[in-house]
C-alpha positions as CSV (number, residue, x, y, z in Angstrom):
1,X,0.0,0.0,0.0
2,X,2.9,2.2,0.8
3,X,4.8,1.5,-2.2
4,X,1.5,2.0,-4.6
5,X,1.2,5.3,-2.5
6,X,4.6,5.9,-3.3
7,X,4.7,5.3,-6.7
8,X,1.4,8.1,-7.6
9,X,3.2,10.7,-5.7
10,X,6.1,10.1,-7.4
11,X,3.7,9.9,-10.7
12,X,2.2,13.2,-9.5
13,X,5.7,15.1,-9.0
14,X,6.3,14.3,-12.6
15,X,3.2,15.5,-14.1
16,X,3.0,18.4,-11.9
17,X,4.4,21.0,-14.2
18,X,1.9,20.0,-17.5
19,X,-0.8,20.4,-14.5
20,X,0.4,23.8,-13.3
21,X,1.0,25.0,-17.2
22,X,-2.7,23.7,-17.7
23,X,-4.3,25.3,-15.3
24,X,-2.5,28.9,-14.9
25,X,-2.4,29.4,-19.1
26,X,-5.4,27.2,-20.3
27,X,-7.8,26.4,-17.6
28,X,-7.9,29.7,-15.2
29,X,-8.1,31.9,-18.2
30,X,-10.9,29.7,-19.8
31,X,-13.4,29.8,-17.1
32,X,-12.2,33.6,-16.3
33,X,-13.4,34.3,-19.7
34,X,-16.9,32.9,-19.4
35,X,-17.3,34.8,-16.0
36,X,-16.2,37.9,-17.7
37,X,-18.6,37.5,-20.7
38,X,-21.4,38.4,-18.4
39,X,-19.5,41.7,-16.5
40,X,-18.8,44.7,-17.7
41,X,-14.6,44.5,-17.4
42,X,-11.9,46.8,-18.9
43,X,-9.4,45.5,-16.9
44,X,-8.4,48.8,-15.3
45,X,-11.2,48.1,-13.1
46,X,-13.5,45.3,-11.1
47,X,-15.5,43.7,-13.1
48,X,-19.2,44.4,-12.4
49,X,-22.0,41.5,-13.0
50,X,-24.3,42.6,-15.7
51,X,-25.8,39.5,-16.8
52,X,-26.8,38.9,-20.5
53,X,-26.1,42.6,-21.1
54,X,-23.4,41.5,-23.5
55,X,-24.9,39.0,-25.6
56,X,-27.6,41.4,-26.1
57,X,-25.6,44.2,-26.8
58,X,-24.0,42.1,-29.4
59,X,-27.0,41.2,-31.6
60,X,-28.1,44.9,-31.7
61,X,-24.3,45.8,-32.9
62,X,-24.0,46.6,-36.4
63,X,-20.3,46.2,-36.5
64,X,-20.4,42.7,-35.3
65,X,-22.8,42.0,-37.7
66,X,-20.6,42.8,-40.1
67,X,-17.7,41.3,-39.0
68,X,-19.1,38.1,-38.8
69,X,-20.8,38.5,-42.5
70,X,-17.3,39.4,-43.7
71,X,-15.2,36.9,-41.5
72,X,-18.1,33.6,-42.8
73,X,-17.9,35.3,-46.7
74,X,-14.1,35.0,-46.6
75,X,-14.1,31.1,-45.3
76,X,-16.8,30.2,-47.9
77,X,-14.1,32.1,-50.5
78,X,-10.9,30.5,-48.9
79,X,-11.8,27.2,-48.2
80,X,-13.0,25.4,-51.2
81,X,-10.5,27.5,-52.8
82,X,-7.6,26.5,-50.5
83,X,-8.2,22.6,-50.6
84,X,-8.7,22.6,-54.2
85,X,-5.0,24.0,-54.8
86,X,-4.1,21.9,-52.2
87,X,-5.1,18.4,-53.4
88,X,-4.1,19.3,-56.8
89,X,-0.6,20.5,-55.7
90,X,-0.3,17.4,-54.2
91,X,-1.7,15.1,-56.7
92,X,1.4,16.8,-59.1
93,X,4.2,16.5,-56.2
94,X,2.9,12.8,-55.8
95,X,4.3,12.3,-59.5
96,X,7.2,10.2,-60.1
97,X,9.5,13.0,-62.2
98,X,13.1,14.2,-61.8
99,X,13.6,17.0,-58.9
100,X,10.7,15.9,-57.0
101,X,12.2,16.7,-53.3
102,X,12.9,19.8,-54.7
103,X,9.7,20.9,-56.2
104,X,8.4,19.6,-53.1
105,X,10.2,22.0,-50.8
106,X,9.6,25.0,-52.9
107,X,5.7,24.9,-53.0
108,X,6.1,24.2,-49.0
109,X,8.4,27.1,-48.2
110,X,5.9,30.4,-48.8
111,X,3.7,28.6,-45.5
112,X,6.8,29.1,-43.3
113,X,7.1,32.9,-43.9
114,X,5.3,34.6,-41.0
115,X,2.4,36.8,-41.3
116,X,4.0,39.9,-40.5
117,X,6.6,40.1,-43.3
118,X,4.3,38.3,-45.6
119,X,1.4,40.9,-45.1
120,X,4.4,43.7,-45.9
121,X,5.4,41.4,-49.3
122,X,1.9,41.2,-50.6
123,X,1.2,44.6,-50.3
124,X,4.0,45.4,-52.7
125,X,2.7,42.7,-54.9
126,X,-1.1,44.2,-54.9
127,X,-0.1,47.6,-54.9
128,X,-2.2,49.4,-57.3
129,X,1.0,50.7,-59.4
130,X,3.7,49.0,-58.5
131,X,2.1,46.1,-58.3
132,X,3.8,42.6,-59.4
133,X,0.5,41.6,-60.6
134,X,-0.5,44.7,-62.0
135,X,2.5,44.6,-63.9
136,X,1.5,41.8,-65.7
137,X,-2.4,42.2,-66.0
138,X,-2.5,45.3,-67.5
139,X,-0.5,45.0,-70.4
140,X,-3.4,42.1,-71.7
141,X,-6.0,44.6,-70.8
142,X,-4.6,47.5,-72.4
143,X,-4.4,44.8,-75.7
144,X,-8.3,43.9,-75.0
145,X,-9.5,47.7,-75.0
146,X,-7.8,48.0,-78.6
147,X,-9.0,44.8,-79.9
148,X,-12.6,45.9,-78.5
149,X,-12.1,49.0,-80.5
150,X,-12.2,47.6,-83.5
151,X,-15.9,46.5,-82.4
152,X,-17.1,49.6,-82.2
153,X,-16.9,49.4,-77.7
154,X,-14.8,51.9,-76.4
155,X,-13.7,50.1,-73.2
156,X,-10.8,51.4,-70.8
157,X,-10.0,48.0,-69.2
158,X,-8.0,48.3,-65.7
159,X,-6.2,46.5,-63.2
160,X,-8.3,45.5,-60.1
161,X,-7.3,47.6,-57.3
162,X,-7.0,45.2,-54.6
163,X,-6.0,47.5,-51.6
164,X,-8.5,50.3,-52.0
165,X,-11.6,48.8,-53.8
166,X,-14.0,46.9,-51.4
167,X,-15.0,44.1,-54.4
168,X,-11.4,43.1,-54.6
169,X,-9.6,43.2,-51.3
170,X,-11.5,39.9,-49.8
171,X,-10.5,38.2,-53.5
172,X,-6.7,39.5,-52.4
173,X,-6.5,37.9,-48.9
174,X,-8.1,34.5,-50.5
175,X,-5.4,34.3,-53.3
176,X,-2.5,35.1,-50.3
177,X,-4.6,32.1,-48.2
178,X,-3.8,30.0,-51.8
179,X,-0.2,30.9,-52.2
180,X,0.2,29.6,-48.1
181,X,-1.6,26.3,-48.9
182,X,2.0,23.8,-48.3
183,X,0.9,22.7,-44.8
184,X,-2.5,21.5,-46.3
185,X,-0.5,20.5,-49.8
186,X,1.8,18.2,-47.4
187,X,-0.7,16.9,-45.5
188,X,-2.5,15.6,-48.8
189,X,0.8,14.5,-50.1
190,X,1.0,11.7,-47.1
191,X,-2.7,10.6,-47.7
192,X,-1.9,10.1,-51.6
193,X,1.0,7.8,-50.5
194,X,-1.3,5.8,-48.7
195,X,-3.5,5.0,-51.4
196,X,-3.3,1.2,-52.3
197,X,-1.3,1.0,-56.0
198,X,-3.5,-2.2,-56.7
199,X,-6.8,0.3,-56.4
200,X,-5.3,2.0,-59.5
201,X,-4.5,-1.3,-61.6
202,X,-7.7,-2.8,-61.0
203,X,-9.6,0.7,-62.0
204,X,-7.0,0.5,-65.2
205,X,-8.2,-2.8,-66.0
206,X,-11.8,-1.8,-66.1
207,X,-10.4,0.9,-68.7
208,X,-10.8,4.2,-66.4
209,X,-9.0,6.9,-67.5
210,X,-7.3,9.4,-65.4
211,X,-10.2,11.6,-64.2
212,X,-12.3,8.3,-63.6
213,X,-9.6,7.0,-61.2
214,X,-9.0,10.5,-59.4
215,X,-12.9,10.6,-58.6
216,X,-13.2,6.9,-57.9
217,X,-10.2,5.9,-56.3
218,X,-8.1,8.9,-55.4
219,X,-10.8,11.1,-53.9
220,X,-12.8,8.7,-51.5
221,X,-9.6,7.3,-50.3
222,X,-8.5,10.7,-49.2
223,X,-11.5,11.3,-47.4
224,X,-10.4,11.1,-44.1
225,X,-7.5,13.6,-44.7
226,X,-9.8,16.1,-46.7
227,X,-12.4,15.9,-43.7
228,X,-9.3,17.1,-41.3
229,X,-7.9,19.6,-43.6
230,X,-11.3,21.2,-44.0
231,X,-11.9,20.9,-40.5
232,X,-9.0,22.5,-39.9
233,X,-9.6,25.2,-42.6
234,X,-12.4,26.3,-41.2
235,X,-11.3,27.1,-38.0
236,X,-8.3,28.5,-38.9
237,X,-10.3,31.0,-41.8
238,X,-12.8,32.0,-39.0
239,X,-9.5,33.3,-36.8
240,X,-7.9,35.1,-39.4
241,X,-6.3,38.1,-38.3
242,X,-2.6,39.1,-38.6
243,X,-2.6,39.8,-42.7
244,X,-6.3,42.2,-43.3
245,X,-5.3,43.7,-39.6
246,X,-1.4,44.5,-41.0
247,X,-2.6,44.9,-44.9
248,X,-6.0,47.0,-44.1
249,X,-6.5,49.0,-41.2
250,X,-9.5,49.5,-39.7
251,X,-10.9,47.0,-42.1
252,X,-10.6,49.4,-45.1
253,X,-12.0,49.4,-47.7
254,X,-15.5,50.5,-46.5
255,X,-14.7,47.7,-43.2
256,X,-14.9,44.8,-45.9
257,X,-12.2,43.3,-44.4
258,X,-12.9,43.9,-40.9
259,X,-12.9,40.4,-39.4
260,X,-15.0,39.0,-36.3
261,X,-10.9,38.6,-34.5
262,X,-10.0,42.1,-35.5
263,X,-13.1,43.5,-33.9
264,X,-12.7,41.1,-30.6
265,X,-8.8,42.6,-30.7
266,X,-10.2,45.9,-30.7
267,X,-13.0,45.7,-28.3
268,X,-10.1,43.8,-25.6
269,X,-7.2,46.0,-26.7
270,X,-8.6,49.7,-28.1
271,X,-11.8,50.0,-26.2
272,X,-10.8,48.2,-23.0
273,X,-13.5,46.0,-23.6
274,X,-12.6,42.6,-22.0
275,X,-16.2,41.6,-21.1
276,X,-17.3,42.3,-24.2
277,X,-14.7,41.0,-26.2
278,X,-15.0,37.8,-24.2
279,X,-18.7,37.5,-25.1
280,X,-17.8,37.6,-28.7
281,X,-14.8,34.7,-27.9
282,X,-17.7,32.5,-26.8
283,X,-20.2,33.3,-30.0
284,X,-17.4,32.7,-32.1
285,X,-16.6,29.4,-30.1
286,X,-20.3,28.3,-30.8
287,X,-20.4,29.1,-34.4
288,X,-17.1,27.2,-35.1
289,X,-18.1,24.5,-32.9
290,X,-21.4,24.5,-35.1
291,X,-19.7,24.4,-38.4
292,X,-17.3,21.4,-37.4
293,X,-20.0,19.3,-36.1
294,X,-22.2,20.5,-39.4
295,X,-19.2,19.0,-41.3
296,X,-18.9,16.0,-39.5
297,X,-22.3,14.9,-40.5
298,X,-22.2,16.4,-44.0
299,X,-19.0,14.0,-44.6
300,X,-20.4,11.0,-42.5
301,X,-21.6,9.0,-45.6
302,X,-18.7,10.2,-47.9
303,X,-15.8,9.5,-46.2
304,X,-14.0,6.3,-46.4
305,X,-11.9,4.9,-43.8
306,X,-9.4,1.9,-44.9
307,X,-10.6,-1.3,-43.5
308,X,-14.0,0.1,-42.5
């Protein structure tokens, strides 16, 4: 009995620092939060109790509204978009051709640069002038005008602004979430190695081609890695923040790129307030907890578990 005694306490002196870590820096300020959520807190100050007055104050909040319109418009834009690239990247890199480990590394590089410096690249690259992309758009839409000339239409064809037109800056932070897309890319790359070779020889002996045997064999056995990708995509493109906060203050253009995590920021932050800000945590907590469980059962009859 001693010994077994012994032995826990030991056991206990081991664990002791994941327990303290866990409850100072995960568990403490988890339930603070959700007591906080119902007071009216700037920090500088006691919180005072004022029930739902948050939550309510939240619904009647035009800026929230919007926020959260322009935070779930920008996942439905990045997502699909994202995974796309992603699987296709991979299905390329999963190619048997010279240099492979090499074309490997550089589509995974641009997802190590940090947000900070990559936000200060891609503002060079979308600037309206300057721009890289500019650069090369607008030489084929100054050709277009002339050729619609000759058709009687007197059209001044432009390059998109991106920074300062509200229909183009959400497009701008999707194509930046594309050119990021190696951590998803690699990720599909290990599930395509996994695929049984003798899948492929027995869909070649029926006479599939190669878009038979990507949509019968490649797809549904890399639906278990596309359910965790887009899992993981969505809760990642509901918490965007770094880039649109660097690349658009204030959520210019006309706040279509002021996102629900840039508003939170500057309700905790700007405004000094916590209890509000902590409120929206907890909405935001609900609706990404909605969505994964929403995808969960959307994918229950499609995806395809080996041995199952």
């Amino acid at each position: 009995m001693k010994a077994s005694r012994k032995e826990a306490l030991t056991a206990l002196v081991f664990v002791s620092p994941w327990i303290i870590g866990f409850t100072l820096f995960l568990l403490y300020p988890l339930l603070a939060s959700v007591y906080y959520s119902f007071c009216n807190y700037s920090v500088l100050k006691p919180p005072v109790w004022v029930g739902l007055a948050n939550y309510r104050n939240l619904i009647r909040d035009d800026v929230f509204r919007d926020s959260l319109v322009n935070t779930l418009v920008y996942a439905a834009m990045a997502l699909p978009t994202g995974m796309a690239v992603a699987i296709g990247l991979a299905m390329m890199l999963n190619a048997k051709v010279k240099g492979q480990t090499f074309y490997r590394t550089i589509f995974y590089v641009p997802s190590l640069v940090p947000g900070v410096p990559l936000a200060v690249l891609w503002l060079w690259v979308f600037s309206g002038k300057q721009g890289i992309i500019n650069a090369v758009i607008q030489p084929w839409l100054d050709a277009l005008s002339r050729a619609l000339v000759h058709l009687h239409l007197h059209v001044t064809l432009t390059a998109p602004q991106w920074l300062t037109n509200a229909t183009w800056a959400k497009p701008a932070l999707v194509l930046m979430s594309v050119w990021g897309a190696g951590n998803a890319m690699l990720i599909y790359l290990a599930g395509l190695q996994d695929v049984p070779q003798h899948l492929y020889e027995a869909a070649e002996l029926d006479g599939a081609g190669w878009w038979s045997k990507t949509w019968n064999v490649t797809l549904p056995m890399l639906s278990p890695v596309i359910l965790f990708n887009g899992v993981m995509g969505i809760i990642g493109a509901l918490q965007i923040f770094t880039i649109p906060y660097i690349m658009f203050p204030g959520g210019s253009p006309a706040r279509s790129t002021y996102f629900y995590a840039m508003y939170l920021y500057d309700n905790a932050f700007l405004y000094l307030k916590m209890g509000y800000a902590c409120a929206m945590g907890w909405i935001m907590f609900v609706i990404t907890v909605a969505l994964t469980v929403f995808a969960l059962k959307l994918s229950s009859r499609h995806v395809h578990y080996g041995g199952s």
